[in-house]
C-alpha positions as CSV (number, residue, x, y, z in Angstrom):
1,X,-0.6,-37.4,-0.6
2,X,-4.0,-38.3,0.3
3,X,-2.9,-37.9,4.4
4,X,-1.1,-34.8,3.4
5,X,-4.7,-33.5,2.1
6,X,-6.7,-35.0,4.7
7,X,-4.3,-33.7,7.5
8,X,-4.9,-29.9,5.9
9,X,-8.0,-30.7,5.3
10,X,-8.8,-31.7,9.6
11,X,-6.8,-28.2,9.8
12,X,-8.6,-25.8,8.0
13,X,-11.7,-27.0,9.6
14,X,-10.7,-26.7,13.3
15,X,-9.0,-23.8,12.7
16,X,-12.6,-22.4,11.8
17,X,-13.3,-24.4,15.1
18,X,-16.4,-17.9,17.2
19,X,-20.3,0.1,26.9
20,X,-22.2,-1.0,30.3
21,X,-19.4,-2.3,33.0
22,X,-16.8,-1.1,30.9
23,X,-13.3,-2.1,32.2
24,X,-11.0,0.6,31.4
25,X,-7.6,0.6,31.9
26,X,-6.3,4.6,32.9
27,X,-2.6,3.8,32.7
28,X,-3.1,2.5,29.0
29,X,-2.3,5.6,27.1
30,X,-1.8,5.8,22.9
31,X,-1.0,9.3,21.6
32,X,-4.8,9.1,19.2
33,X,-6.6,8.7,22.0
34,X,-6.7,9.3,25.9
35,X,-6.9,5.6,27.4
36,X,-7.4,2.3,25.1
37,X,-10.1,0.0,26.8
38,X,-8.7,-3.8,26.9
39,X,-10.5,-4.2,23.7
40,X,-8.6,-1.9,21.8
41,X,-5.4,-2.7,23.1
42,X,-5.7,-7.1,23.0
43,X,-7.0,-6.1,18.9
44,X,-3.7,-3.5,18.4
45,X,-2.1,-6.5,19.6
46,X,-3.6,-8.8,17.6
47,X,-2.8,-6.8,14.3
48,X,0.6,-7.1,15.0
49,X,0.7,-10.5,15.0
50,X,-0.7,-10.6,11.7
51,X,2.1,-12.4,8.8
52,X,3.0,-9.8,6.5
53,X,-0.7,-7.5,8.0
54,X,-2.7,-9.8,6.2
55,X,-2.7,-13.4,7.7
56,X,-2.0,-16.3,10.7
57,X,-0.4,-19.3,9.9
58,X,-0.4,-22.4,11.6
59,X,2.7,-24.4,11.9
60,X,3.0,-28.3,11.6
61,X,6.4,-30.2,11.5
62,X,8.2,-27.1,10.2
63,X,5.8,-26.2,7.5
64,X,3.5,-22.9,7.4
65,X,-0.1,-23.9,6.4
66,X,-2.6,-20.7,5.8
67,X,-4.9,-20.5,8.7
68,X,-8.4,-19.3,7.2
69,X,-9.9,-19.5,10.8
70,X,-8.3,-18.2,12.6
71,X,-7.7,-15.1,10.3
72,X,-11.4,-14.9,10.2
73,X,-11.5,-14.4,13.9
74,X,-9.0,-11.6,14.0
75,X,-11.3,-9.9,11.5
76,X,-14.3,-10.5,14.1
77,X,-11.9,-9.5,16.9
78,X,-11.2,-5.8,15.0
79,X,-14.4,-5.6,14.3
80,X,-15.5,-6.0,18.0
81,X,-12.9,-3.6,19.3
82,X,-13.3,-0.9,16.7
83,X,-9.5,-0.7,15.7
84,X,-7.7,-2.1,12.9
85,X,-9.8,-1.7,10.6
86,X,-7.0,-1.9,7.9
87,X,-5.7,-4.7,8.7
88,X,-9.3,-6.2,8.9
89,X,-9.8,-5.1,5.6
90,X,-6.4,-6.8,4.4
91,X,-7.1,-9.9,6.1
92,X,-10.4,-10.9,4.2
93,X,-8.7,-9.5,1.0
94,X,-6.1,-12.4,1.9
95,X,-8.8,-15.1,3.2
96,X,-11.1,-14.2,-0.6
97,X,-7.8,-14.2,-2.5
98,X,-9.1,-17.2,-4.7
99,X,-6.8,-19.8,-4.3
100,X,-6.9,-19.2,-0.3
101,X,-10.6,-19.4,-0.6
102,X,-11.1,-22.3,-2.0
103,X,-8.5,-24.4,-0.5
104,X,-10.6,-22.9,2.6
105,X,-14.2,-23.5,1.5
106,X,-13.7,-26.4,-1.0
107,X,-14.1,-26.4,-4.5
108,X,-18.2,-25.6,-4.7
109,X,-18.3,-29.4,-6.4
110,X,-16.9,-32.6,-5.1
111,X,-15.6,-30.3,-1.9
112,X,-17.8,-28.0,0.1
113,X,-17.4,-27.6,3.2
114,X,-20.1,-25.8,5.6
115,X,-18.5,-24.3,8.6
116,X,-16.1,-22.9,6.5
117,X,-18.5,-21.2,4.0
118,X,-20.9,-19.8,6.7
119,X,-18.0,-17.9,8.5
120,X,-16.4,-16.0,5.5
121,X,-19.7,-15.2,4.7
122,X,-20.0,-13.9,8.1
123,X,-17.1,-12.0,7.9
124,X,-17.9,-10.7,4.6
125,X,-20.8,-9.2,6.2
126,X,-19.5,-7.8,9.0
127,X,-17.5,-6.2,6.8
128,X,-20.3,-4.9,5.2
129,X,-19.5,-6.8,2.1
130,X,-22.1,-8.6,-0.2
131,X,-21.4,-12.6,0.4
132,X,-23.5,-13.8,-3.0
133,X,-20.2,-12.3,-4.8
134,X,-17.3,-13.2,-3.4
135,X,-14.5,-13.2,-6.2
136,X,-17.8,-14.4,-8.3
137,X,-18.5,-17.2,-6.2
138,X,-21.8,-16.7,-4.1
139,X,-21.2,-18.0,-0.5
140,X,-24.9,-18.0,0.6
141,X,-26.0,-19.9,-2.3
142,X,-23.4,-22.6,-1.9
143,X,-24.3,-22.6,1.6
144,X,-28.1,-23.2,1.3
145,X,-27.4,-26.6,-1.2
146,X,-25.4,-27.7,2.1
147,X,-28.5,-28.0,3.9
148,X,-29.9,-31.3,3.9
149,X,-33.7,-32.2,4.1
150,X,-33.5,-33.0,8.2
151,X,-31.9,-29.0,8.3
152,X,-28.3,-29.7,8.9
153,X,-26.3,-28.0,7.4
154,X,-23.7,-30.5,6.0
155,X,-20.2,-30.8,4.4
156,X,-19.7,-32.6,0.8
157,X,-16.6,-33.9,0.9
158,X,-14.4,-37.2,0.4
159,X,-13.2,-36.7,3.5
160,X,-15.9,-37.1,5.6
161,X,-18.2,-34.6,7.2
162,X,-17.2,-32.3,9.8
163,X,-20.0,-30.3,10.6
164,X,-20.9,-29.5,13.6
165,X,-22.9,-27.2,16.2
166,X,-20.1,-24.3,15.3
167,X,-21.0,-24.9,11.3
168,X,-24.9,-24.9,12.3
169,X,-24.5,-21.6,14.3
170,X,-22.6,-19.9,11.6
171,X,-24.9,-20.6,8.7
172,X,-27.9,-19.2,11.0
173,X,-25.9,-16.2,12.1
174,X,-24.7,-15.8,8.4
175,X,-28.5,-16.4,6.7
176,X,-30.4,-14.0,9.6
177,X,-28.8,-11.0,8.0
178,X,-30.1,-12.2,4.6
179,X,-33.6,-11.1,3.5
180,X,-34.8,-14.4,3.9
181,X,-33.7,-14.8,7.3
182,X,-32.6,-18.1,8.8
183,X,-34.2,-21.4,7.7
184,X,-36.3,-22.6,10.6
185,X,-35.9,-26.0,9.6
186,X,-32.0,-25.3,10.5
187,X,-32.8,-23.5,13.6
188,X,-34.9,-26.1,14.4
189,X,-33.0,-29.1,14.1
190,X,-30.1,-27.0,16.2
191,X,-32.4,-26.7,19.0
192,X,-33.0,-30.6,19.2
193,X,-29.5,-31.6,19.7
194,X,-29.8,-29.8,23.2
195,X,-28.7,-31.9,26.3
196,X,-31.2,-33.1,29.0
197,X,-28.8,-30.5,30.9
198,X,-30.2,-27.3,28.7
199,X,-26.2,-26.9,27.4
200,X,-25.3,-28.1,23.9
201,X,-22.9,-30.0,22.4
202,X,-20.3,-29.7,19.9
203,X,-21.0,-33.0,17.9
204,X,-24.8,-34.4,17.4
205,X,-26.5,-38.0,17.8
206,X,-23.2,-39.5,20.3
207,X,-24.4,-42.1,22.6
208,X,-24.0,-39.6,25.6
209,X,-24.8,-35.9,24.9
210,X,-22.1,-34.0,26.5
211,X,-22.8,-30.1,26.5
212,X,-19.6,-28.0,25.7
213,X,-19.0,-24.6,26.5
214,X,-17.7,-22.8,23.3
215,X,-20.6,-24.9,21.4
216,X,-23.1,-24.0,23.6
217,X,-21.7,-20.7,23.4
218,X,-22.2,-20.2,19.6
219,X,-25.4,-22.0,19.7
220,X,-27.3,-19.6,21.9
221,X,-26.6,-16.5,20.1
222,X,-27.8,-18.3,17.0
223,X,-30.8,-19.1,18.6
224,X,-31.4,-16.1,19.4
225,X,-30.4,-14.7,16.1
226,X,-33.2,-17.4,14.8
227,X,-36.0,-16.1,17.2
228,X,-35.6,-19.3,19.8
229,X,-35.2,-17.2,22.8
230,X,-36.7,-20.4,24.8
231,X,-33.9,-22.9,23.2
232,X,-31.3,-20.0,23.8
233,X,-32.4,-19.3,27.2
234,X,-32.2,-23.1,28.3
235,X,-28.1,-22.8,27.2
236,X,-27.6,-19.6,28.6
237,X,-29.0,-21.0,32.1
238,X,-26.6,-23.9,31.6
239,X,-23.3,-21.7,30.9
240,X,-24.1,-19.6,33.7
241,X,-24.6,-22.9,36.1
242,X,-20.9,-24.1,35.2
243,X,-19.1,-20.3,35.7
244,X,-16.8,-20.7,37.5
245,X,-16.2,-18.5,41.3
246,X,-13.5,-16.7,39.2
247,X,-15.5,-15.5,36.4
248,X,-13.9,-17.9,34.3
249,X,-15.3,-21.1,31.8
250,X,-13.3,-24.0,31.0
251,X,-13.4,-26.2,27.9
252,X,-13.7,-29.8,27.2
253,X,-10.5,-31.0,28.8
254,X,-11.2,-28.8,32.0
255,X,-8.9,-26.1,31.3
256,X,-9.9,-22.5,32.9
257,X,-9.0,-20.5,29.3
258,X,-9.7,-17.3,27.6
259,X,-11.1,-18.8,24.5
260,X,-13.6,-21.0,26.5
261,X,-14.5,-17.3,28.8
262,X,-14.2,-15.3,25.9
263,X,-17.0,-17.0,24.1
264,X,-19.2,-17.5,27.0
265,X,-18.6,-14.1,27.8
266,X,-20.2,-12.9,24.2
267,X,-22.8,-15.2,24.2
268,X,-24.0,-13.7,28.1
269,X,-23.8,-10.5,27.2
270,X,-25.6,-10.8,23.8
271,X,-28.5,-12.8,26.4
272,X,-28.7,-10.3,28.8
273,X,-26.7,-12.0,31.8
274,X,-25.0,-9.0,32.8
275,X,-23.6,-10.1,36.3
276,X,-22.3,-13.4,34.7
277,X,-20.6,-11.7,32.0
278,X,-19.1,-9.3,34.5
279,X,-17.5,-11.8,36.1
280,X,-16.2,-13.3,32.9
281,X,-15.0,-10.0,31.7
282,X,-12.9,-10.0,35.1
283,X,-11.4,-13.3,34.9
284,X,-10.1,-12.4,31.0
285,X,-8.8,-8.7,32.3
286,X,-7.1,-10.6,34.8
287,X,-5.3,-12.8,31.9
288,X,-4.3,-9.4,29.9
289,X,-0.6,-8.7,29.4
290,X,0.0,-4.7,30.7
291,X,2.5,-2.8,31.1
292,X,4.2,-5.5,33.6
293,X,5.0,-8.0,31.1
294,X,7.5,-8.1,28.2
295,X,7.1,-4.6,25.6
296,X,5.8,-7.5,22.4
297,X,3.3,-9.0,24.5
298,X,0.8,-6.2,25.9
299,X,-2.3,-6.2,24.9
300,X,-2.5,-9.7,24.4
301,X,-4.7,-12.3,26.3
302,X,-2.9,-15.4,27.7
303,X,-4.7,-18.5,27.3
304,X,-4.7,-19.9,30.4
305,X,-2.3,-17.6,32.8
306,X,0.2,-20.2,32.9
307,X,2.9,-18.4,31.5
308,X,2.2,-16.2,27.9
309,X,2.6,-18.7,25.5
310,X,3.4,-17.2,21.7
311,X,1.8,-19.8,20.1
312,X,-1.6,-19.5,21.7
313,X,-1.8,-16.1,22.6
314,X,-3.3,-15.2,18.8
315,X,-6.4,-17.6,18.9
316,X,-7.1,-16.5,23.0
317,X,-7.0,-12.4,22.4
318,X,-8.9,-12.9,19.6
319,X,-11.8,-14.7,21.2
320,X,-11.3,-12.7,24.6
321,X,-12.2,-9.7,22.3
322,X,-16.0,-11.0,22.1
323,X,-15.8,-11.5,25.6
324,X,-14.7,-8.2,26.8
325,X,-16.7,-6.3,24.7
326,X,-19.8,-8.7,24.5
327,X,-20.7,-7.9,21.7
328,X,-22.5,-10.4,19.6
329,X,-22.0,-12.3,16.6
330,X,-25.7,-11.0,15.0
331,X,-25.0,-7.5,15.8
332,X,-21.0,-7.3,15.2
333,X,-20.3,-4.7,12.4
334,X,-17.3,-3.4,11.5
335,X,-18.7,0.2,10.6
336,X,-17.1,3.0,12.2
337,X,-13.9,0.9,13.4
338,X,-10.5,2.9,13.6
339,X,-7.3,2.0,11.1
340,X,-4.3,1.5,12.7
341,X,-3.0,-1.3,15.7
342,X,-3.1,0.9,18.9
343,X,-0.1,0.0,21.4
344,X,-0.2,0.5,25.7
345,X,1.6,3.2,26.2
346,X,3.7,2.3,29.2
347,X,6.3,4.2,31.7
């Protein structure tokens, strides 16, 4: 039982571990508008996918475990693109359903966990939802008593802690848009795990500091978010020094990927690095399913181009959606976003 729970448990918490040169697509037609931009159709797409509208599921030896995380992102995702904004609305009903929350977030007592608490509040924001009552529990509040004296932001748990640069980025991102702003202490402390390379890594205090893409990613728009421009700057320099000739980014193991790109490609944008995240929109277009591939699959974003892969495809569209619009995290609102999961409509 107790690897059963710890297994979830690792789960849960990766599966929380996210209009100028606007790539338009004119064959892409839907009969509510006159061409979808690659945004709009990858987050049509993307609804689809969802089980029963509401939720993703990941599956391990032939059982369905809810996936929090990556639900979370598809909300982001429609927000980002502007459609589906039912199904954005049905997904965080799903993800704040108690009993999906908490085996999510924790309890709030002997389990808390702080990645997982600073994205659904997040998301409850960019919904334009109030995150100090969420099915009576107050997210920000359990949030700040994760923060220990150094300004990590920490989790409680019998499990061990999991926190990490993505948890640290979140909680900024989520506590900016509070009154009180983000804790510099937290910002602070985020900035000093940077690498003597300006990039940042995913995990703090290892023997070699290795910077990471999608960390450093999320790390610079909180910065940012946190008035750091000078710590934000350093990892926006770095990202932009590993681009690859295609446009593209690769993660840890290597891999050229649309999650890796998609991310980089938000975090440019949001810093201002318009030529670098022109090149990274190009290199996720290029990895869009149209109106060559199989009817189920257009719109979506492969991972990698190796072949669309089902299983995959949810977590890269939904993180090439940040890319493609470039929209950021601090700014991303789902106000004004269309109902409804617009399809490419093909010859």
């Amino acid at each position: 039982m107790v690897v059963r729970r710890s297994r979830h448990r690792l789960l849960a918490l990766l599966c929380g571990v996210l209009a100028a040169l606007t790539l338009t697509t004119p064959a892409v037609a839907a009969p509510e508008r006159a061409a979808l931009t690659r945004p709009e159709a990858a987050g049509g797409w993307l609804a689809r996918q969802l089980v029963d509208g509401e939720r993703f599921e990941a599956v391990f030896d032939g059982v369905a475990y809810p996936d929090q995380g990556l639900t979370l992102d598809a909300v982001f995702a429609f927000a980002a693109a502007g459609v589906a904004d039912d199904h954005g609305a049905d997904a965080l009903a799903w993800v704040t359903r108690p009993d999906i929350r908490d085996g999510y977030l924790g309890d709030g007592v002997s389990e808390a966990y702080a990645g997982a608490t600073a994205k659904l509040a997040l998301a409850v924001q960019v919904r334009g939802g109030d995150p100090a009552d969420v099915g009576g529990v107050d997210l920000l509040a359990r949030l700040r008593s994760l923060q220990t004296p150094a300004g990590r932001f920490s989790d409680r748990s019998a499990y061990g802690d999991y926190s990490n640069a993505f948890s640290q980025s979140f909680a900024l991102l989520a506590l900016d848009r509070t009154a009180a702003g983000a804790p510099p202490a937290a910002a602070a402390w985020l900035a000093r795990t940077r690498c003597p390379d300006g990039g940042y890594p995913l995990l703090p205090a290892q023997p070699v500091c290795t910077s990471e893409v999608d960390a450093t990613a999320l790390v610079t728009q909180a910065l940012r978010a946190a008035d750091r421009p000078a710590d934000a700057a350093a990892g926006l320099r770095w990202l932009v020094s590993v681009q690859r000739a295609d446009g593209g980014f690769t993660n840890a193991a290597g891999t050229p990927n649309a999650n890796s790109t998609g991310l980089a490609a938000q975090a440019l944008r949001d810093g201002h690095r318009l030529p670098a995240w022109a090149r990274a929109r190009a290199f996720l277009a290029g990895l869009q399913v149209g109106c060559a591939g199989a009817p189920a699959d257009r719109g979506a974003v492969d991972f990698d181009g190796g072949g669309f892969d089902p299983a995959t495809a949810p977590r890269a569209t939904a993180q090439a959606v940040l890319g493609l619009t470039g929209i950021g995290y601090a700014r991303l609102s789902a106000a004004g976003a269309d109902p409804g999961a617009p399809a490419l409509a093909c010859p």
